[in-house]
N, CA, C and O atoms as a printed pandas DataFrame, in Angstrom:
     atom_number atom_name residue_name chain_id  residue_number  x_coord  y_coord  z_coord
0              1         N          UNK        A               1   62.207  127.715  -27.850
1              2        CA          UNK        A               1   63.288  128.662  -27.845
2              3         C          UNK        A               1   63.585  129.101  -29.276
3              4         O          UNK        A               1   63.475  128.263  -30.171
4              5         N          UNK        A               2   63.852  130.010  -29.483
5              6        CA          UNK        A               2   64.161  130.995  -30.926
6              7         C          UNK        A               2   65.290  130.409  -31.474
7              8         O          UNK        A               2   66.222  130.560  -30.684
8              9         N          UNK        A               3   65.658  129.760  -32.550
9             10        CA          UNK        A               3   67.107  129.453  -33.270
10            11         C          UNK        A               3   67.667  130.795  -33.474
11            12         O          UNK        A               3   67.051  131.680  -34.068
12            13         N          UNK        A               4   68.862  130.939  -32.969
13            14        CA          UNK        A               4   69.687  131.853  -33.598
14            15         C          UNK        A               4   70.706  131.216  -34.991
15            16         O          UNK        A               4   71.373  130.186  -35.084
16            17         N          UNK        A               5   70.492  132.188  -35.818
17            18        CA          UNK        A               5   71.031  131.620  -37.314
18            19         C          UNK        A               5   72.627  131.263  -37.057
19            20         O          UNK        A               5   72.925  131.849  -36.016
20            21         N          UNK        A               6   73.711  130.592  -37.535
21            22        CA          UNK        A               6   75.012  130.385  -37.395
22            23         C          UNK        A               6   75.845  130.801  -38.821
23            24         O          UNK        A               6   76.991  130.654  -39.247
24            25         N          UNK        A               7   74.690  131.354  -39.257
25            26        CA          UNK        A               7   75.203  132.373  -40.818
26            27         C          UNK        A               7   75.403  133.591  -40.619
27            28         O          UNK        A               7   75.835  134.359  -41.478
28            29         N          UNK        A               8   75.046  133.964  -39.210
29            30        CA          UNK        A               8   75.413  135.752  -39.242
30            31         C          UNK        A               8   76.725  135.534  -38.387
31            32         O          UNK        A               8   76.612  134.961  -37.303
32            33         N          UNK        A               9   78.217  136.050  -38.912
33            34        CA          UNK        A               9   79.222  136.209  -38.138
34            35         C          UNK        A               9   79.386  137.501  -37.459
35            36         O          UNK        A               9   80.488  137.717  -36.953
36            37         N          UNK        A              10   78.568  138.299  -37.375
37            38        CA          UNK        A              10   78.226  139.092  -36.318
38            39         C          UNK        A              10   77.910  138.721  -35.053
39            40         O          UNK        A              10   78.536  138.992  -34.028
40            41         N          UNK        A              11   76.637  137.916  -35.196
41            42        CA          UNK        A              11   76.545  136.936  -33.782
42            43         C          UNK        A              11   77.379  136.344  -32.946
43            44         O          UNK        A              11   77.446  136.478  -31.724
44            45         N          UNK        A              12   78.128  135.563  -33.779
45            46        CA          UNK        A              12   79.876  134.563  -32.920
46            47         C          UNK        A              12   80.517  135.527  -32.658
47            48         O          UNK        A              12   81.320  135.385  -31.736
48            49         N          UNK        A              13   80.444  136.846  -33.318
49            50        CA          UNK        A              13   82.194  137.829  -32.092
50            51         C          UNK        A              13   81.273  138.461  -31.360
51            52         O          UNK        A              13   81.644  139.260  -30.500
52            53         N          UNK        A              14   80.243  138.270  -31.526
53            54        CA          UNK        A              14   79.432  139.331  -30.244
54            55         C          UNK        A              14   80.230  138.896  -28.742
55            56         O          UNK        A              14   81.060  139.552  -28.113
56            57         N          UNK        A              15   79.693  137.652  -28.461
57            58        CA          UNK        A              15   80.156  137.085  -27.628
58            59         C          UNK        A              15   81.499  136.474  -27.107
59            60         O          UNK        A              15   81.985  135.551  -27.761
60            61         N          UNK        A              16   81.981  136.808  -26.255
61            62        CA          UNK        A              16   83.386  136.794  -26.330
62            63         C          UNK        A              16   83.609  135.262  -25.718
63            64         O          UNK        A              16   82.755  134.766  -24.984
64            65         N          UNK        A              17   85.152  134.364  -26.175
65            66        CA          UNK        A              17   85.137  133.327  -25.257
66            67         C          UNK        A              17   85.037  133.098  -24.047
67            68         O          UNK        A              17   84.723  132.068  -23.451
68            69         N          UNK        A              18   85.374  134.311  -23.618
69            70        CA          UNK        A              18   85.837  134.200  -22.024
70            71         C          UNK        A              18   85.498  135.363  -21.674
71            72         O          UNK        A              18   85.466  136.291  -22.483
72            73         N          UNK        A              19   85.092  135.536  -20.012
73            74        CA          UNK        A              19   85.122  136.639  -19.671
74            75         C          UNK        A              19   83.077  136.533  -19.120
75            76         O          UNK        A              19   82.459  135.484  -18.939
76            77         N          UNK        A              20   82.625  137.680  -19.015
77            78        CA          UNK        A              20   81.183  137.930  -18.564
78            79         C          UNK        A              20   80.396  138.446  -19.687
79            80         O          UNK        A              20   81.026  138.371  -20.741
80            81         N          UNK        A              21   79.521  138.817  -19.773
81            82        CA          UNK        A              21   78.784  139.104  -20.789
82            83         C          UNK        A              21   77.430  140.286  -19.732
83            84         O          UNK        A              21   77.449  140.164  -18.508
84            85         N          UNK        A              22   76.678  141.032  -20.207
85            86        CA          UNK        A              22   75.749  141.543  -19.710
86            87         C          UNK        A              22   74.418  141.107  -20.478
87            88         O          UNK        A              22   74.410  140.406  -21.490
88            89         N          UNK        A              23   73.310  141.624  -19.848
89            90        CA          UNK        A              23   71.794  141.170  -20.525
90            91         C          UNK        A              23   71.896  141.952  -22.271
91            92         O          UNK        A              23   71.667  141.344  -23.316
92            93         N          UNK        A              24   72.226  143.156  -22.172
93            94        CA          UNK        A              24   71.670  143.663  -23.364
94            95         C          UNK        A              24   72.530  143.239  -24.431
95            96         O          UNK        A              24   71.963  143.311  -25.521
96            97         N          UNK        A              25   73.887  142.761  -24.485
97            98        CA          UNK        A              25   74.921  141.923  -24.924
98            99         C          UNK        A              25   74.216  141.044  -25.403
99           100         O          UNK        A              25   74.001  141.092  -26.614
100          101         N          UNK        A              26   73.854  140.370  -24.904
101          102        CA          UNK        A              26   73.214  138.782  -24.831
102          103         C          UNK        A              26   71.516  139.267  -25.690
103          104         O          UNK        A              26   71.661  138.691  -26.768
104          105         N          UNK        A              27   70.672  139.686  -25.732
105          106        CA          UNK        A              27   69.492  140.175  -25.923
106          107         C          UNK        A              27   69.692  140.739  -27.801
107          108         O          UNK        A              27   68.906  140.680  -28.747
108          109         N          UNK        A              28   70.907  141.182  -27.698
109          110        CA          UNK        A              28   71.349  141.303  -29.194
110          111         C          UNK        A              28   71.533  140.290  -30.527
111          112         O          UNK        A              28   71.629  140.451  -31.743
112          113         N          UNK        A              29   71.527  139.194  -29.629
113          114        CA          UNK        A              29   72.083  137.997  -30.212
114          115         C          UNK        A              29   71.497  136.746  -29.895
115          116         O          UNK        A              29   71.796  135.694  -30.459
116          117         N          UNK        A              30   70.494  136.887  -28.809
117          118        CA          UNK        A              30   69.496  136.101  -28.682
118          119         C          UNK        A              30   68.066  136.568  -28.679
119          120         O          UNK        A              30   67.801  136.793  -27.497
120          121         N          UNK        A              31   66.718  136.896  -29.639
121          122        CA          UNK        A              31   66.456  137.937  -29.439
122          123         C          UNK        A              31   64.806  137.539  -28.901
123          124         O          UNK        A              31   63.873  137.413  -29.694
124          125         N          UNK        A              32   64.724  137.434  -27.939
125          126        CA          UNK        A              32   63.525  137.456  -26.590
126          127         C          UNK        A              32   63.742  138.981  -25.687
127          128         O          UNK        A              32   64.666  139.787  -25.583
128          129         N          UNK        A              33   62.823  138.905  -25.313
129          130        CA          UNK        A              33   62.544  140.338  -24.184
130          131         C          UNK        A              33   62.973  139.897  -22.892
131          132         O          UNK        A              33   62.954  138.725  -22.517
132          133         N          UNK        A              34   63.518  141.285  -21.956
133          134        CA          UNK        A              34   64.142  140.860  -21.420
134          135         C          UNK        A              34   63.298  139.717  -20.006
135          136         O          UNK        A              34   63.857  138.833  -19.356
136          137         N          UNK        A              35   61.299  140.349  -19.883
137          138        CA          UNK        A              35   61.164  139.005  -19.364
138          139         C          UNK        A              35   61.216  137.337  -19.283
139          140         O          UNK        A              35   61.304  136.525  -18.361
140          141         N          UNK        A              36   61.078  137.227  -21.294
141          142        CA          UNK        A              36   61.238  136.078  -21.382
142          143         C          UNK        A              36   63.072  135.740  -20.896
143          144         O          UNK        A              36   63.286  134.758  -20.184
144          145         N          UNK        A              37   63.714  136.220  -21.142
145          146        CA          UNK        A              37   64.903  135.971  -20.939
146          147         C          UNK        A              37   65.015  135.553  -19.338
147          148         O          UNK        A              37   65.560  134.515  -18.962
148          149         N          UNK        A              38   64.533  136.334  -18.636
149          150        CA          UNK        A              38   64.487  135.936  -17.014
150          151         C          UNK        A              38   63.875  134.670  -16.820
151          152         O          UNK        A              38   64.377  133.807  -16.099
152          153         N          UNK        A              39   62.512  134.491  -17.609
153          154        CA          UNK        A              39   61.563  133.740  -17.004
154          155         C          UNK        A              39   62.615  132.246  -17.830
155          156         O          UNK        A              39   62.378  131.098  -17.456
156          157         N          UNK        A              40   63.249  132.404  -18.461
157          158        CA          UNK        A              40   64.100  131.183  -18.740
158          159         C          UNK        A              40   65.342  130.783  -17.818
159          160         O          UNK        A              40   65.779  129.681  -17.486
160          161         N          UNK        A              41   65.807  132.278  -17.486
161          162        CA          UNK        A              41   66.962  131.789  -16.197
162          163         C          UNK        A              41   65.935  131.126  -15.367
163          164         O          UNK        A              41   66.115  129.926  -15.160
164          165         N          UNK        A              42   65.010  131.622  -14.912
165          166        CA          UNK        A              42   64.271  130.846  -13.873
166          167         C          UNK        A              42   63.625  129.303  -14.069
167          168         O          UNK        A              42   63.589  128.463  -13.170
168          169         N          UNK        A              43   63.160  129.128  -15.341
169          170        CA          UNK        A              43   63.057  128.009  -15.940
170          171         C          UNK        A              43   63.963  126.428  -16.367
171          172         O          UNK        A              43   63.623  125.279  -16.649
172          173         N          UNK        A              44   65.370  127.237  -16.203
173          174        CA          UNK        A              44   66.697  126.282  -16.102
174          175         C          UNK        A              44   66.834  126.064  -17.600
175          176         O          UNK        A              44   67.348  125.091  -18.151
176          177         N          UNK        A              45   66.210  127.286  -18.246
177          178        CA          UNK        A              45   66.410  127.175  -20.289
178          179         C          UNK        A              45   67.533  127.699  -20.095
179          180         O          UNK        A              45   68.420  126.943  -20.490
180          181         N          UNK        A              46   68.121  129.146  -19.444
181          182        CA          UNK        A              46   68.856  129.894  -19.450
182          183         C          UNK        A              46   70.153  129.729  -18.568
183          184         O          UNK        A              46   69.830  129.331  -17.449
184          185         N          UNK        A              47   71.571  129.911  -18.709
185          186        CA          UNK        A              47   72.187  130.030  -17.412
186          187         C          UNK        A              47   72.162  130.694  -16.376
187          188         O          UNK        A              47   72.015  131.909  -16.509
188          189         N          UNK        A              48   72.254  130.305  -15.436
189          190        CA          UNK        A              48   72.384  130.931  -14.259
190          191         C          UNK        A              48   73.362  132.300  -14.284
191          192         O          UNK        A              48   74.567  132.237  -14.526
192          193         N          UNK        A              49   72.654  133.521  -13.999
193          194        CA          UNK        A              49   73.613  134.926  -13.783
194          195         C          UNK        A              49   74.291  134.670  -12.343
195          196         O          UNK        A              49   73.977  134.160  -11.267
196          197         N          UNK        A              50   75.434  135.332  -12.949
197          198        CA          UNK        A              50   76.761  135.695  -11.195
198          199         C          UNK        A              50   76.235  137.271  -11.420
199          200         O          UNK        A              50   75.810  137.979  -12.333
200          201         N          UNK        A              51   76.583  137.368   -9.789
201          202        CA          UNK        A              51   76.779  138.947   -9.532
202          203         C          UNK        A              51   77.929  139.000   -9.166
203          204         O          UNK        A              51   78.573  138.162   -8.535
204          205         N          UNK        A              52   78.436  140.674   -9.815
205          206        CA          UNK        A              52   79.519  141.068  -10.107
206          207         C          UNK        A              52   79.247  141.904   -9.069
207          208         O          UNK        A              52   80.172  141.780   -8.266
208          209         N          UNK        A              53   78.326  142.814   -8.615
209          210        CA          UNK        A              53   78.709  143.787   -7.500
210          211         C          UNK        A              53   77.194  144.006   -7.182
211          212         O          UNK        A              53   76.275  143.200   -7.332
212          213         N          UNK        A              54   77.150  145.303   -6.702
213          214        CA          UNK        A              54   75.767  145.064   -6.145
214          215         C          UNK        A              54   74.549  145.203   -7.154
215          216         O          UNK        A              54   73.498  144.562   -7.166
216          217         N          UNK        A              55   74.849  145.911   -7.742
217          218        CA          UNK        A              55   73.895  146.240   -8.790
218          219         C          UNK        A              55   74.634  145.753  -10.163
219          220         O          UNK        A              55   74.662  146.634  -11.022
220          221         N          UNK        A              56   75.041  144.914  -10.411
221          222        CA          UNK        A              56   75.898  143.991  -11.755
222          223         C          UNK        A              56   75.360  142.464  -11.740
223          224         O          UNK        A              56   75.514  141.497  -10.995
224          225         N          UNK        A              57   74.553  142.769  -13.106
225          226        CA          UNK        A              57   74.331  141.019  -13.038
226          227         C          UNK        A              57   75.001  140.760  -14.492
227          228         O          UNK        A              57   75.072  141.672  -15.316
228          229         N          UNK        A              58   75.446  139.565  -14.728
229          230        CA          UNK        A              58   76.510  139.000  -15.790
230          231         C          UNK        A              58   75.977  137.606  -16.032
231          232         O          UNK        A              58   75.289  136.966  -15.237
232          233         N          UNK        A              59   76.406  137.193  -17.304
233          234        CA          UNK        A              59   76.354  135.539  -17.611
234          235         C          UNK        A              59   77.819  135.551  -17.674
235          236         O          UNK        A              59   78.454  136.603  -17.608
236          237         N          UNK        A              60   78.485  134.148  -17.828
237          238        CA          UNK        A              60   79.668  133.716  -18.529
238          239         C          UNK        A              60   79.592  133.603  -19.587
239          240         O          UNK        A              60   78.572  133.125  -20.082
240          241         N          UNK        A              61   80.584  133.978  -20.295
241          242        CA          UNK        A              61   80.150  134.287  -21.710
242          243         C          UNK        A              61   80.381  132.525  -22.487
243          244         O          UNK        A              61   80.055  132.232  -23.637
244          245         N          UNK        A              62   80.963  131.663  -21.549
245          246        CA          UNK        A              62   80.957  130.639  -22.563
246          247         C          UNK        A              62   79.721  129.796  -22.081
247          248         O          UNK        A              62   79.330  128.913  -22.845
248          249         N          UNK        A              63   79.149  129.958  -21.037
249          250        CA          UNK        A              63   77.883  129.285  -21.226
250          251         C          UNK        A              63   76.366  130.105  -21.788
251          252         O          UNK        A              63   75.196  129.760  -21.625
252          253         N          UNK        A              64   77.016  131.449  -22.581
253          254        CA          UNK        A              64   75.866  131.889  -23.564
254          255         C          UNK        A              64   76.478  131.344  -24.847
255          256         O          UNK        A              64   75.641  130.847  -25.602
256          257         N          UNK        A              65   77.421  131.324  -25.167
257          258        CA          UNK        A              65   77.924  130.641  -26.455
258          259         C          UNK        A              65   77.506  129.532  -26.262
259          260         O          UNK        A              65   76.940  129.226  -27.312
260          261         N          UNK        A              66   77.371  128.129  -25.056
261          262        CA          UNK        A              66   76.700  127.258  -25.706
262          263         C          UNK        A              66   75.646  126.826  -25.712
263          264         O          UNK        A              66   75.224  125.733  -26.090
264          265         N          UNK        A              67   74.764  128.383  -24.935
265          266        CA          UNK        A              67   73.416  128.100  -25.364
266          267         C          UNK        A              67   72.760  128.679  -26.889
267          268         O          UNK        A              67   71.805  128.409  -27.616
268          269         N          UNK        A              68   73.879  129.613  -26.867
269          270        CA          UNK        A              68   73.742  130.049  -28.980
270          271         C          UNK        A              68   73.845  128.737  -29.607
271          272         O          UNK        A              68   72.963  128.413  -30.402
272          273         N          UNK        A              69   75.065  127.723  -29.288
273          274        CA          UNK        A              69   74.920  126.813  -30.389
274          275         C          UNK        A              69   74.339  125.401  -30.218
275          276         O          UNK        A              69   74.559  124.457  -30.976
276          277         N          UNK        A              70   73.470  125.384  -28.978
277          278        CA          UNK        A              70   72.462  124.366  -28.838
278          279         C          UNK        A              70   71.392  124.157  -30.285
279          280         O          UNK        A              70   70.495  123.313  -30.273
């Protein structure tokens, strides 16, 4: 998995504490394509996405924050 640096404070407000987050959100700040990114939700590297509606897929934004600071 790619280290994301904890020296860019751009990265930490990307992500909000609370709330959902989307792929390209997340893709900004973690930076894999968006298959690898899937093939890790599927892998159990990544969290599990909720759907928000029918066509809305989301992370929680605090379990991408603590896969940023793994």
């Amino acid at each position: 998995m790619p280290k994301v640096s904890k020296q860019n404070p751009k990265q930490a407000n990307e992500i909000p504490e609370m709330g959902f987050v989307r792929l390209p959100q997340i893709l900004r700040v973690y930076p894999v394509s968006r298959a690898t990114w899937w093939n890790m939700v599927k892998d159990g590297r990544a969290p599990r996405s909720v759907k928000l509606g029918p066509r809305t897929t989301a992370w929680r934004a605090s379990e991408i924050r603590e896969l940023l600071n793994q």
